[in-house]
C-alpha positions as CSV (number, residue, x, y, z in Angstrom):
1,X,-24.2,14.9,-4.6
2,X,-23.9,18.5,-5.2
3,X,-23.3,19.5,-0.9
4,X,-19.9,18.5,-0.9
5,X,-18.6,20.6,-4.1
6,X,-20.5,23.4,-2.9
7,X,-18.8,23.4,0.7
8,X,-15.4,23.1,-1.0
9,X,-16.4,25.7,-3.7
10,X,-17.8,28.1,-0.4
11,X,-14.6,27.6,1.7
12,X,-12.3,28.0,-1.2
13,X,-14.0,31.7,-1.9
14,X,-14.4,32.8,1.9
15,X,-10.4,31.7,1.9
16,X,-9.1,33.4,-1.3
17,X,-11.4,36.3,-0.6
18,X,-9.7,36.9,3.1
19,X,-6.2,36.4,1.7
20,X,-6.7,38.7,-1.1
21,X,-7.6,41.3,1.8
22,X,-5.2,40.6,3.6
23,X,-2.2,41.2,0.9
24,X,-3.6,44.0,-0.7
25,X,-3.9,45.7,2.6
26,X,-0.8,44.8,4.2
27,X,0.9,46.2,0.6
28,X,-1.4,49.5,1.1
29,X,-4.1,49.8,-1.2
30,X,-5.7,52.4,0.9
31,X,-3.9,55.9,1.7
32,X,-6.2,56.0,4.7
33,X,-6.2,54.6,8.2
34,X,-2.6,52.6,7.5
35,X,-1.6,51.1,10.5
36,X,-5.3,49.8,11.2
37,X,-5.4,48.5,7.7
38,X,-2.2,46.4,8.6
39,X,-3.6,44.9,11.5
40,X,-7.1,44.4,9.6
41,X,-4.7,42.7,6.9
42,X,-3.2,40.5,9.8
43,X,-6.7,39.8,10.8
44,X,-7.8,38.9,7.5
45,X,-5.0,36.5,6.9
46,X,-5.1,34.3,9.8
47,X,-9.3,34.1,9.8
48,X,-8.1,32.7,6.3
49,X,-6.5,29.9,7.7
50,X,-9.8,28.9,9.0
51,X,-11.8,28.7,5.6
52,X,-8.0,27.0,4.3
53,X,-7.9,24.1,6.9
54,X,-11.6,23.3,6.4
55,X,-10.9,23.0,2.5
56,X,-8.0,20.9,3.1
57,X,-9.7,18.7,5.4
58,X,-13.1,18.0,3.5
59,X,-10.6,17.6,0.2
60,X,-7.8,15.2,0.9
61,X,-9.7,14.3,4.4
62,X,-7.2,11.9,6.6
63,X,-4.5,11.9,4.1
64,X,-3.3,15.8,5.1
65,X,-0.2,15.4,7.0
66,X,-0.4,16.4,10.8
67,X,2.3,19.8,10.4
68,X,0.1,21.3,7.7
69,X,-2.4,21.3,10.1
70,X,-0.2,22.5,12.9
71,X,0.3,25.5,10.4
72,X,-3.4,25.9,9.7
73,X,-4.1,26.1,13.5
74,X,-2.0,27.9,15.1
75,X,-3.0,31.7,13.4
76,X,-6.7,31.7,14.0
77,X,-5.8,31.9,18.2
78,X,-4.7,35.6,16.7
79,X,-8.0,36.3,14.9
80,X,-9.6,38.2,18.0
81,X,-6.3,40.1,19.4
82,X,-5.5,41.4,15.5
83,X,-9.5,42.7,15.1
84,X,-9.4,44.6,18.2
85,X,-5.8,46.1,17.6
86,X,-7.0,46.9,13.8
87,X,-10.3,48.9,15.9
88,X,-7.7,50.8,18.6
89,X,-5.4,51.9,15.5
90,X,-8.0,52.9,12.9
91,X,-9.2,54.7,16.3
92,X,-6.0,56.1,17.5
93,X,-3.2,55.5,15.2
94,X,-0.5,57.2,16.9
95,X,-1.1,55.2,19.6
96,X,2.3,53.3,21.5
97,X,1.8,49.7,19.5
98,X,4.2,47.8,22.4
99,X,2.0,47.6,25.2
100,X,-0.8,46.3,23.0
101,X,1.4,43.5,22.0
102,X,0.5,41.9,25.8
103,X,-2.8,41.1,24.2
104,X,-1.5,38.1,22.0
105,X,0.2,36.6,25.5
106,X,-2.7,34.7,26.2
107,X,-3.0,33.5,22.8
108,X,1.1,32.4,22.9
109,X,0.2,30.1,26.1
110,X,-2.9,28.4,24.3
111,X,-1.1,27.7,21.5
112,X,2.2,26.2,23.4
113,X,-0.4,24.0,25.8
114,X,-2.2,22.8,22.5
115,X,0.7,21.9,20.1
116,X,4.2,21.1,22.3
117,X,2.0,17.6,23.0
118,X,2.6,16.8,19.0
119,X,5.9,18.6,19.7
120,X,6.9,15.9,22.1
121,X,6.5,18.6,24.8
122,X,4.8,17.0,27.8
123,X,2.5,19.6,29.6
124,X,0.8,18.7,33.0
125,X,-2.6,17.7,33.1
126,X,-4.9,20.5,33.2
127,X,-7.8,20.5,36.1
128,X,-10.9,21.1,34.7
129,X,-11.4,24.9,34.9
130,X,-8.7,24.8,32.2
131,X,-9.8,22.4,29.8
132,X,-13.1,24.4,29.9
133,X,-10.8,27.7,29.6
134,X,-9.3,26.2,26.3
135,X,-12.5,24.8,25.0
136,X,-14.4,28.1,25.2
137,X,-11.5,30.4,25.0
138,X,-12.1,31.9,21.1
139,X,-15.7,32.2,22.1
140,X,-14.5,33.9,25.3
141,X,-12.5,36.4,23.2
142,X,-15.1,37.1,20.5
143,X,-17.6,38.3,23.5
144,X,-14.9,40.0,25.4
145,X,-13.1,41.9,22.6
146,X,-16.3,42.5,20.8
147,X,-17.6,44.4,23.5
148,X,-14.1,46.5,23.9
149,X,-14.5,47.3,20.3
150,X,-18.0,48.5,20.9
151,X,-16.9,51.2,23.9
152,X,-14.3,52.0,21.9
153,X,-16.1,52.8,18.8
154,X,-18.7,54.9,21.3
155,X,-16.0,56.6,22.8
156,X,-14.9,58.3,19.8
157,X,-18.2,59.3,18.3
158,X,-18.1,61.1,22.0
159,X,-15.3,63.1,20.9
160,X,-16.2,63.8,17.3
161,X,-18.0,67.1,17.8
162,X,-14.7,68.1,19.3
163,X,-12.7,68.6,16.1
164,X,-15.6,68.8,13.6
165,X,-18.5,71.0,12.9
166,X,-20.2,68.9,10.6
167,X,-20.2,65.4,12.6
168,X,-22.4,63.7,10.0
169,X,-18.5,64.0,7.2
170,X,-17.2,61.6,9.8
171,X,-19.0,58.3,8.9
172,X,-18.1,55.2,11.4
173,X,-20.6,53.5,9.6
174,X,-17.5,51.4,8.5
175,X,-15.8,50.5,11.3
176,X,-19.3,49.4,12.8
177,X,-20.2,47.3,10.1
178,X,-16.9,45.3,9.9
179,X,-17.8,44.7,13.9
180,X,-21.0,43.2,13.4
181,X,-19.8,41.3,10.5
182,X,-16.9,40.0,13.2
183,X,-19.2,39.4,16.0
184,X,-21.5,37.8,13.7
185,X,-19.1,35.3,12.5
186,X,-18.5,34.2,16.3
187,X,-22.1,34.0,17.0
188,X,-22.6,31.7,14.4
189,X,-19.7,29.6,15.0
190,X,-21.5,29.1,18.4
191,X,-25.2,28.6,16.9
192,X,-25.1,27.8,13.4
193,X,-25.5,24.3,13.6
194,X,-28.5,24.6,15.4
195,X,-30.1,26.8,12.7
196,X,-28.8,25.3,9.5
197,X,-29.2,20.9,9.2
198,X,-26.9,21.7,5.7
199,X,-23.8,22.2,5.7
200,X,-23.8,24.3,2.7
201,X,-26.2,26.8,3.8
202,X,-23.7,27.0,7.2
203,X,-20.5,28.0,4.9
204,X,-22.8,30.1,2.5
205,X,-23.8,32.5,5.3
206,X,-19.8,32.7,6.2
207,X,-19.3,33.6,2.3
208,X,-22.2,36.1,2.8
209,X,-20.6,37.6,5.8
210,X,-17.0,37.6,4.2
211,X,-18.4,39.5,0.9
212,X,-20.0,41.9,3.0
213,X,-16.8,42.9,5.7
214,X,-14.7,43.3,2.4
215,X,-17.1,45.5,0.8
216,X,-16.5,48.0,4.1
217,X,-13.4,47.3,4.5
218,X,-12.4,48.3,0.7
219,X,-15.1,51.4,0.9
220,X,-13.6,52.8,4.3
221,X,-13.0,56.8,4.6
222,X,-10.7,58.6,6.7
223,X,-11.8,58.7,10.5
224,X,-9.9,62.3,11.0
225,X,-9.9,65.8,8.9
226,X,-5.9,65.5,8.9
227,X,-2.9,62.7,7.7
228,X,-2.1,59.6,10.0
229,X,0.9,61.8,11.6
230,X,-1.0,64.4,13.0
231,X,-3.5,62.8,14.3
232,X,-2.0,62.1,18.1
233,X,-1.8,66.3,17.6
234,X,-5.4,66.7,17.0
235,X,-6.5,63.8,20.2
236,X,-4.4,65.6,23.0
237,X,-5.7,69.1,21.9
238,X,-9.3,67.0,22.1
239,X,-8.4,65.3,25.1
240,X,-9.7,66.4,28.9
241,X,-6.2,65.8,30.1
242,X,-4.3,68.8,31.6
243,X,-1.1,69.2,29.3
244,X,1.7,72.4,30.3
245,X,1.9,72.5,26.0
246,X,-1.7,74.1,26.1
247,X,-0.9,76.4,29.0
248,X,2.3,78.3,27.3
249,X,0.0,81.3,26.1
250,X,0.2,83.5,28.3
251,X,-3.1,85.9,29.5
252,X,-1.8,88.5,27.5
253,X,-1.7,86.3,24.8
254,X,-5.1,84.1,25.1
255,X,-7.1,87.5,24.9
256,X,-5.4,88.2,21.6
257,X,-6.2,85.1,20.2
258,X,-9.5,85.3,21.2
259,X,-10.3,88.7,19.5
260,X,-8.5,87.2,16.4
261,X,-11.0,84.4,16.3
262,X,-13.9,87.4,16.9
263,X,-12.6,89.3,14.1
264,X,-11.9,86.4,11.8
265,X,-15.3,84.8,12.6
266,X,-17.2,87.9,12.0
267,X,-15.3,89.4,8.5
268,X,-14.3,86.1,6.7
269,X,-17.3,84.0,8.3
270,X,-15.8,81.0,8.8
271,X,-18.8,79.2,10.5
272,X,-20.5,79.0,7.3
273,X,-18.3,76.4,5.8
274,X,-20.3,72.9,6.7
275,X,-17.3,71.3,6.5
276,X,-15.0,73.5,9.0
277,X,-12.6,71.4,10.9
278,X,-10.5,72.3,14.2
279,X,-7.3,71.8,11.6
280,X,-8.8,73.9,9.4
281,X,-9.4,76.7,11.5
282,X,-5.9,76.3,13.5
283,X,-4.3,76.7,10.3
284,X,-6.6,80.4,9.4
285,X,-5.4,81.7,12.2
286,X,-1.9,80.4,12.4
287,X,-2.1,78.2,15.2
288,X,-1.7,74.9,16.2
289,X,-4.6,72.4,16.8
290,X,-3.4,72.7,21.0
291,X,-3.4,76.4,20.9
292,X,-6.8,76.8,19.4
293,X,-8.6,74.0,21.6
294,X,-7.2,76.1,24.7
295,X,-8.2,79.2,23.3
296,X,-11.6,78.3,23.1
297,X,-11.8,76.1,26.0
298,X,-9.9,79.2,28.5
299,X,-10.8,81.9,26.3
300,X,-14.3,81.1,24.4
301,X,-15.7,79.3,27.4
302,X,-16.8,76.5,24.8
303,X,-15.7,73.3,22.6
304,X,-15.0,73.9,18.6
305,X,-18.7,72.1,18.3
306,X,-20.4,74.7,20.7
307,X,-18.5,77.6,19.6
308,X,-19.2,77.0,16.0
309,X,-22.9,76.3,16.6
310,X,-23.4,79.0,18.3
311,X,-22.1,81.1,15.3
312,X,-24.8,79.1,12.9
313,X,-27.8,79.2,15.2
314,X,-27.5,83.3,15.5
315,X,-27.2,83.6,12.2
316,X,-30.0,81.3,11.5
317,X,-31.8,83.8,13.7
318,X,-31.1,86.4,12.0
319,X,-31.9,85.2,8.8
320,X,-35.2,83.9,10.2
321,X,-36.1,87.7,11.5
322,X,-36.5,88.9,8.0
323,X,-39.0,89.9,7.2
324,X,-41.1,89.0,4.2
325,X,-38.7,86.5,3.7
326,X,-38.9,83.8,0.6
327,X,-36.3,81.1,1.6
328,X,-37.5,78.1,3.5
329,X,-36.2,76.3,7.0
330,X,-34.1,73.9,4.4
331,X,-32.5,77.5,3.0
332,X,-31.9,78.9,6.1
333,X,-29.9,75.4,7.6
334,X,-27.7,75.8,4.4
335,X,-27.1,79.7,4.5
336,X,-26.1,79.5,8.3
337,X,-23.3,76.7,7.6
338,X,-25.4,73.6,8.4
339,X,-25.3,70.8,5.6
340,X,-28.3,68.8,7.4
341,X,-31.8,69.9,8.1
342,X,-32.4,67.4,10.9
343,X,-28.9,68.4,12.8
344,X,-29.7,72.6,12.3
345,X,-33.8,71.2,13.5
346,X,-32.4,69.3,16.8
347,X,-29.6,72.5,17.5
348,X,-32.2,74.9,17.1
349,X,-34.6,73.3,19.0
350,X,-31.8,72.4,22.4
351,X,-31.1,76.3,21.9
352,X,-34.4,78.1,21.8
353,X,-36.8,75.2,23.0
354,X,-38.3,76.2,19.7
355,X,-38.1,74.7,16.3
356,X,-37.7,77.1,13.4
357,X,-41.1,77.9,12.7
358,X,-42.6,78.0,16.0
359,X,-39.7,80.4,16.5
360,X,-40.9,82.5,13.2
361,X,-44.6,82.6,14.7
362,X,-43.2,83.8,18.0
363,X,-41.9,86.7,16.1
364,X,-44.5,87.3,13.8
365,X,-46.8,87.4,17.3
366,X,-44.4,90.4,18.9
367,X,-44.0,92.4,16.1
């Protein structure tokens, strides 16, 4: 008796949950990561449509009239494309937003083959190949898209050390979590009914995974050290791609830029700020985020990540060669700029083949 009222009751919170999302977001709740939020929102919205047609259906069963459900349909063939466009803006923000647009072409074709029929469209028959196509074809898309998100997701965390000293700020926790909780939600589509003989159980678990993408999606942080606008700045002075911009200093120049950073480094020391950023820096010494990256890729010889941690680990060195000294490993990471014991433990180690207190005995030994 009680299995039907707690389906409705399940699908009507999973529903109003997802819409709520999706309107607060699309309004801007969040000051971060905009234009990903709006296609999160977008996503939100028509994976609503879902929990909204399966209320409907289970309420006023055959009595809903055949356009309502036209309505209800149609969006979630746009669940997958607005999920991975949400990803490649919350990724790349600046990013051209036309070109991405091809992705919802295959989802304009289902839809025309699987509605003009009601439309009184006639469509040839479709040889079998098709019909399987257009069976499968969400399922196709979860697996497909999921893993583009995935290499996506990877290839940034790639290119965090590149603009950040302290990699550990830039959580993509996040962003992973609302992936799972996506690819999750396809998987079960696919399996739940073998798992779960109730119903109830089946839409709790969607409630479960719905309460737990909205909890990351409403406690996101920023994924770069600078606002939305600057951020295409900060990815080509990142990027491996030749660009004439980085190439106007001239020799002359580069070295002068280069002492700069020397001086700067070594009188206001910089490096010690866990939290120092390539924006950050570019703006100390007057330059933009392009200039610096080519002034310590052509004049440095290293990244922002190896150049700053080269700064921390000989000053942990030095502060390890005093002698008689009272402060531990842990005070030594935090003196020399590093806000984590196990990143200062694994850079010391790659440096020296040495952690911190074999390299203390070494010294102890030669003195």
């Amino acid at each position: 008796m009680l299995e039907k009222p707690l389906i409705l009751l399940s699908h009507a919170l999973s529903g109003g949950i997802l819409v709520s999302l999706g309107l607060a977001f699309f309004s801007g709740l969040l000051h971060v990561n905009r234009r990903g939020n709006r296609w999160m929102a977008a996503f939100s919205l028509c994976l609503s449509t879902v929990f909204i047609q399966q209320l409907v259906e289970l309420a006023f069963g055959e009595t809903i009239s055949v356009g309502l459900l036209i309505v209800l349909e149609l969006p979630r063939w746009a669940i997958v494309p607005c999920f991975y466009m949400a990803v490649r803006f919350y990724l790349a923000p600046q990013c051209e937003q036309k070109a991405y647009l091809l992705h919802f072409i295959p989802t304009i074709v289902l839809c025309t083959l699987l509605f003009a029929p009601l439309l009184g469209i006639e469509i040839p028959t479709l040889p079998m190949l098709g019909i399987w196509l257009v069976r499968y074809f969400l399922y196709i898309q979860v697996f497909g898209y999921g893993v583009a998100c995935a290499l996506l997701i990877r290839n940034h965390q790639r290119n965090v050390p590149r603009f950040t000293s302290d990699v550990r700020s830039v959580d993509l926790f996040w962003i992973e979590a609302l992936l799972i909780a996506f690819v999750l939600m396809g998987f079960w589509k696919v399996t739940g009914s073998v798992f779960f003989a109730s119903a109830w159980l089946d839409t709790g678990l969607y409630l479960l995974l719905i309460l737990y993408f909205a909890y990351h999606m409403l406690f996101q942080k920023a994924i770069y050290p600078v606002v939305d606008t600057d951020v295409s700045d900060l990815q080509d002075a990142i990027s491996d791609r030749p660009s004439s911009d980085r190439e106007r200093l001239t020799a002359d120049q580069l070295a002068l830029f280069v002492n700069r950073l020397h001086v700067l480094m070594e009188e206001e020391r910089y490096f010690l700020d866990p939290s120092l950023s390539l924006p950050a820096l570019a703006s100390k010494l007057h330059l933009s985020v392009h200039e610096l990256s080519y002034v310590l890729n052509a004049g440095v010889r290293m990244n922002f990540y190896q150049y700053i941690n080269t700064l921390r680990l000989t000053e942990a060195k030095r502060l390890l060669s005093v002698k008689n000294t009272q402060w531990s490993v842990q005070e030594v990471a935090v003196r020399s700029g590093f806000n984590s014991k196990t990143t200062f433990y694994s850079a010391f180690k790659k440096d020296t083949g040495l952690t911190p207190k074999q390299y203390i005995l070494q010294l102890q030994t030669h003195s």
